[in-house]
N, C-alpha and C positions, 0 to 999 in steps of 0.2 A: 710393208712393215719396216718402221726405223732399225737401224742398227745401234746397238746400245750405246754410249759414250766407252770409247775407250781407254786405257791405262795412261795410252799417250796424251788424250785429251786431258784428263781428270788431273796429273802430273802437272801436265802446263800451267791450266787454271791454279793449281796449289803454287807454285812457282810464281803466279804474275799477281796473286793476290794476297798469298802468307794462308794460315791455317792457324787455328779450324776454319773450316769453309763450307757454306752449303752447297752444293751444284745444282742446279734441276735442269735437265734436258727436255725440252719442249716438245717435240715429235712425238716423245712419251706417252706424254698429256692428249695428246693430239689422236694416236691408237685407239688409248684407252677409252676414250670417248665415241671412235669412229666401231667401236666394235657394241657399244651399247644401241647406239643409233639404227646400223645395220640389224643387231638383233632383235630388237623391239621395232619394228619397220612393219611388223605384222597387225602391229598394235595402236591405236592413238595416243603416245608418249610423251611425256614431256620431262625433261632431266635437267634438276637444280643443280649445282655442284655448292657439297656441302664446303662453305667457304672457311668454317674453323679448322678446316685441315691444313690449311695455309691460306694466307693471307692477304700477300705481299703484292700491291697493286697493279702490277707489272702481270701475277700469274694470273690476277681477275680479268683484267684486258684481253689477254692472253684467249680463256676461255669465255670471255664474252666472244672475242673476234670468230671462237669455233663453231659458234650458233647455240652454245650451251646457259640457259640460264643459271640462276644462284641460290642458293638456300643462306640462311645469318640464322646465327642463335643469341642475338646479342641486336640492341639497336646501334651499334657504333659499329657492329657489322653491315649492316644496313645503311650505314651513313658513305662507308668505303664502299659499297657494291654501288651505290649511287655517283661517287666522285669519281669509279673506274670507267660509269658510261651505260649501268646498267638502267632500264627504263624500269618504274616502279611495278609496273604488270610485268615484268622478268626477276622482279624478285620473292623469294617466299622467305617468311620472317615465322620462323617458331618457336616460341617462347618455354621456358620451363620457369617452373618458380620463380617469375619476376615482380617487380611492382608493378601494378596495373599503369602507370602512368608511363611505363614503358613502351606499352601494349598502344596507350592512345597518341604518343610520339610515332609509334609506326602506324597509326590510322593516318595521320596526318601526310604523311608519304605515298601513302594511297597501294602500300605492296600489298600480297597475298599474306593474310596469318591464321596462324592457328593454336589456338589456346589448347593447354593442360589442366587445367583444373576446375575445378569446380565454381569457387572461389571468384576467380575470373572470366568465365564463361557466364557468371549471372552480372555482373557489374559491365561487361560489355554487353549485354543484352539492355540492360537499364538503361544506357547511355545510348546506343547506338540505331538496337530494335534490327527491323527488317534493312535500314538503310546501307548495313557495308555487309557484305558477302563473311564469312568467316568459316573457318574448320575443327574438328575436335580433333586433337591427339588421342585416341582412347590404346588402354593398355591392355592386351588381348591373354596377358596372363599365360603367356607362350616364353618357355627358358630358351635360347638361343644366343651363338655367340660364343666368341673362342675360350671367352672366362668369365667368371660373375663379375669381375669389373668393367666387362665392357661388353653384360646383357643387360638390355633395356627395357624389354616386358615380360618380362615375371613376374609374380606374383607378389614378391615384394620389393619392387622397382619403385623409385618414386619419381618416376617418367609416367604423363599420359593421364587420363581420370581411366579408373578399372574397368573393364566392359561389363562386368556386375552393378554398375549403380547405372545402367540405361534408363532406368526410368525417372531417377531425380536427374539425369539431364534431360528428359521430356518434357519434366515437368518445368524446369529453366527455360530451355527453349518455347514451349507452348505462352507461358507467363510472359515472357518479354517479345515475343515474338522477333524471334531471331531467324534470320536468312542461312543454313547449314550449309554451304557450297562445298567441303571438304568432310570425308575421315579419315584420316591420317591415324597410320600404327608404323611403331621401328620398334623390333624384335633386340636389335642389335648389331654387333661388329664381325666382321671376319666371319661369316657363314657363307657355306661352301654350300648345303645340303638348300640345295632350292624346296623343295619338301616344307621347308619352313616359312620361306613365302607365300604357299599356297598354301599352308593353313593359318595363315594370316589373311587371306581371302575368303578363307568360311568365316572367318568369325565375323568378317567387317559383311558378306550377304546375310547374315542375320540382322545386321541391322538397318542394312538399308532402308526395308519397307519403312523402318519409322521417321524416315529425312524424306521426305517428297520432293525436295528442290533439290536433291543432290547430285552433282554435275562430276566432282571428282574424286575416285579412291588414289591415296598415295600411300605407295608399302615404304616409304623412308627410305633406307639405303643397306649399308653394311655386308656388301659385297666382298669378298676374301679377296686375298692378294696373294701371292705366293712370295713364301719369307726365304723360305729353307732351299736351297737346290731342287728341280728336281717336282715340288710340290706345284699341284693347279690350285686357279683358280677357279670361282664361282663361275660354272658353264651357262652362260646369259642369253645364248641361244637356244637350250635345253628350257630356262626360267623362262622367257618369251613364249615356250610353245605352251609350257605347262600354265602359265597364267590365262595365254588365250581358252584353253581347254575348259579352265575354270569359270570363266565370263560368257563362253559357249554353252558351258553343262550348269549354268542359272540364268536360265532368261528372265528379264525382268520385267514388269505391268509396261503394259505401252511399247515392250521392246527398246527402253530408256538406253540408251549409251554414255558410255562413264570416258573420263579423259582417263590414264594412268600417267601417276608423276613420281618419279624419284627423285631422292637427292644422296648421289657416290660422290664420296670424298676423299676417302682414302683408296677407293678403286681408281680414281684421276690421277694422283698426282703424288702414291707412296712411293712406286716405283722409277718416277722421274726422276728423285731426290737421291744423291750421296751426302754425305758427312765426310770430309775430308780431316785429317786429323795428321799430324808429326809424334813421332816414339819420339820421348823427352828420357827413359828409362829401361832398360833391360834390367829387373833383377830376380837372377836366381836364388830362389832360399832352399832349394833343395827337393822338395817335394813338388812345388808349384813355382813355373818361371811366369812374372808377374811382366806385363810391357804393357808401361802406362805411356800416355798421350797425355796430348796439349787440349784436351777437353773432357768433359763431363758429363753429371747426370743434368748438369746447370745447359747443358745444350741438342742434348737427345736422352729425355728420362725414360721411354718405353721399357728398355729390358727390366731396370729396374722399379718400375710404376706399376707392369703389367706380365713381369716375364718373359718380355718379348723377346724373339729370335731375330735378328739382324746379323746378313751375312756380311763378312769382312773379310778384306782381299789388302794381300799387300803388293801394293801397285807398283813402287820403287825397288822387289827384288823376286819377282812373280816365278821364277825359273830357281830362286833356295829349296834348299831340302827341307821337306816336311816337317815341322816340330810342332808342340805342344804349348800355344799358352793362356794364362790368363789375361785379355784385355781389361786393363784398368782407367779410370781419367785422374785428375787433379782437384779434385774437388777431396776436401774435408769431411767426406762421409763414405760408407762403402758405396763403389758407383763402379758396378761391374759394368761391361760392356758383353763380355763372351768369357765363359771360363771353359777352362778344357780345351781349346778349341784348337784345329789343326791347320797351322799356318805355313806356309813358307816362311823360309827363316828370316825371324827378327833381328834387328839392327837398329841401334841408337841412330836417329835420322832420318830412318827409314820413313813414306808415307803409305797410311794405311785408307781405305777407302769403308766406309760403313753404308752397306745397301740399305733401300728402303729408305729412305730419310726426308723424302720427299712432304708424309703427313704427321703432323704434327712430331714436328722437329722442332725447327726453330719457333715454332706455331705455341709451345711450350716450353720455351724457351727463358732462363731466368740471369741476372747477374748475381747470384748466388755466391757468397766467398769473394765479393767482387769483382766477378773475372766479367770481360766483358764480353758481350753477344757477336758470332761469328758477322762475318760480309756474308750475302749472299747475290750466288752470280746465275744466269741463264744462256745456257748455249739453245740457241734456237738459228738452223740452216748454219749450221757450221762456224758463226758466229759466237764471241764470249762477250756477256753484256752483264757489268753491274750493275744489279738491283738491289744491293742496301749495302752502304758502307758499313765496316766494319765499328763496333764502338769506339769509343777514344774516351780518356780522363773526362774530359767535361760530361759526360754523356752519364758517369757517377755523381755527379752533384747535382745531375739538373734534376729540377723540381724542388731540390730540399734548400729549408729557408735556413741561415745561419744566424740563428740567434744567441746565441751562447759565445 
């Protein structure tokens, strides 16, 4: 097991590169993955890594090199998993409400997809027929997930086609005679209770019988991470037993065996991730001491998007006495970072370090208020490597046309 980046390391990198700054430590990435592998080792598995958690081509490499394939939710995802090295049978492309001519740009690439809707599951059936393999996202009407903005199959989700309308996708499928090679279901984010992955496997053995060709169930991803001290994560060795139990206790016609495929995204590569940030502010107004930084909701918006919990450690006075405050950024709109919250003591200069920052961070990342987009750096084997300069002026005007 890596040893996490330390105060001194994290210090330095903010020191040799300026702040804000992303960090991501590589061996992280490298764990988190080896602990997936190890525990589905029971199983026939195969693990995408969902690549909208970050991006940055350096991390695709990265996890290409680790034997891990890709997931994209976007074709311009699929265009960077392809220029990082990934072969098109390593990639899986899942679309959510897109133009269909999205859908036939990624046929053309030759990866794995899998449609959500209805809509386009009969116009690629039109088009295409028995000749390319394809998958259904179905939505299994299962609440899960650390909040309703980041559950994916509920009932009123507009992720996935409903597993109530199986039979107008029979009736699609039968008519165009389409080749089913996938069902694909994602419940959601940050679920801990494996419980919910296995009933995300009765719903998807109800349907089986009616795909004959069906070669692989994929449960999606949304494996928990641990934010808060102290707290676990999703037990993936416990989920590996209990899925086996599940594919044991449903034999299927002919004794048929199925691949299992995920795609963790934020189980890879949240906790690789710091936000490095400088106190521009100490101010007391009496009730609440306010220590704002040199960054925003314009660079990590989770807490305030989703609520989220992000630990923060101040790295430049770790041995102060305890106090009390509210993290703020510089951004033009309320953009908490942590209120309440109990720190070693603050100081104008001081660097603060923001855990977790690893999945979408800079992944979500905006020039907002025109502040520009941090550098982001990778320590891998002890090594500090830039992987994206930092913005600069031009990097504001580029694109826009001056007419006026």
């Amino acid at each position: 097991m890596p040893e996490n980046l330390s105060k001194e390391q994290l210090l330095q990198a903010a020191n040799e590169f300026g702040t804000p700054l992303y960090v991501y430590h590589a061996e992280k990435i490298k764990e988190q993955y080896e602990k997936l592998t190890t525990a589905f080792s029971v199983l026939d598995t195969k693990f995408f890594y969902a690549s909208k958690a970050l991006t940055n081509i350096n991390i695709l490499r990265y996890v290409k090199n680790m034997g891990c394939e890709v997931d994209c939710s976007s074709i311009n995802e699929v265009k960077l998993a392809l220029h990082a090295g990934f072969e098109p049978q390593q990639i899986l492309y899942t679309s959510n409400g897109i133009a269909f001519s999205e859908i036939e740009e990624a046929v053309e690439t030759g990866v794995h997809i899998n449609i959500d809707s209805l809509s386009n599951l009969e116009k690629f059936g039109k088009k295409f027929g028995h000749s390319y393999p394809v998958g259904i996202r179905i939505r299994p009407n299962i609440m899960a997930g650390g909040n309703l903005k980041i559950s994916t199959g509920h009932d009123t989700s507009k992720f996935g086609i409903p597993v109530d309308q199986l039979d107008t996708i029979k009736d699609v499928v039968k008519a165009t005679d389409l080749f089913i090679r996938t069902l694909h279901i994602h419940t959601g984010s940050d679920i801990k209770d494996v419980e919910v992955f296995v009933n995300g496997m009765e719903v998807l053995f109800e349907l089986i019988p009616h795909f004959p060709e069906l070669e692989v169930i994929d449960l999606g991803g949304g494996f928990k991470v641990p934010y808060i001290p102290g707290e676990k994560e999703t037990d993936v060795k416990l989920l590996a037993q209990k899925i086996k139990e599940t594919f044991d206790n449903h034999p299927v016609a002919d004794n048929k065996k199925f691949q299992l495929w995920f795609e963790p995204g934020k189980f890879l590569v949240s906790e690789c991730g710091y936000l490095l940030a400088q106190v521009t502010v100490v101010k007391d107004t009496g009730p609440i001491v306010f220590a704002a930084i040199d960054s925003g909701l314009n660079h990590l918006i989770r807490p305030m998007m989703y609520d989220a919990y992000h630990h923060i450690e101040n790295i430049s006075n770790p041995t102060g006495e305890q106090k009390v405050y509210t993290i703020t950024g510089n951004i033009c709109e309320t953009d908490t970072f942590a209120a309440d919250r109990s720190l070693n003591e603050i100081r104008e200069g001081d660097y603060l370090a923001i855990h977790n920052a690893g999945a979408y961070g800079f992944e979500m990342a905006s020039n907002y208020n025109s502040r520009f987009k941090p550098a982001e750096v990778m320590i891998k084997d002890g090594h500090t490597y830039l992987i994206r300069r930092r913005d600069e002026w031009s990097d504001l005007l580029n694109n826009q046309v001056e007419v006026f």
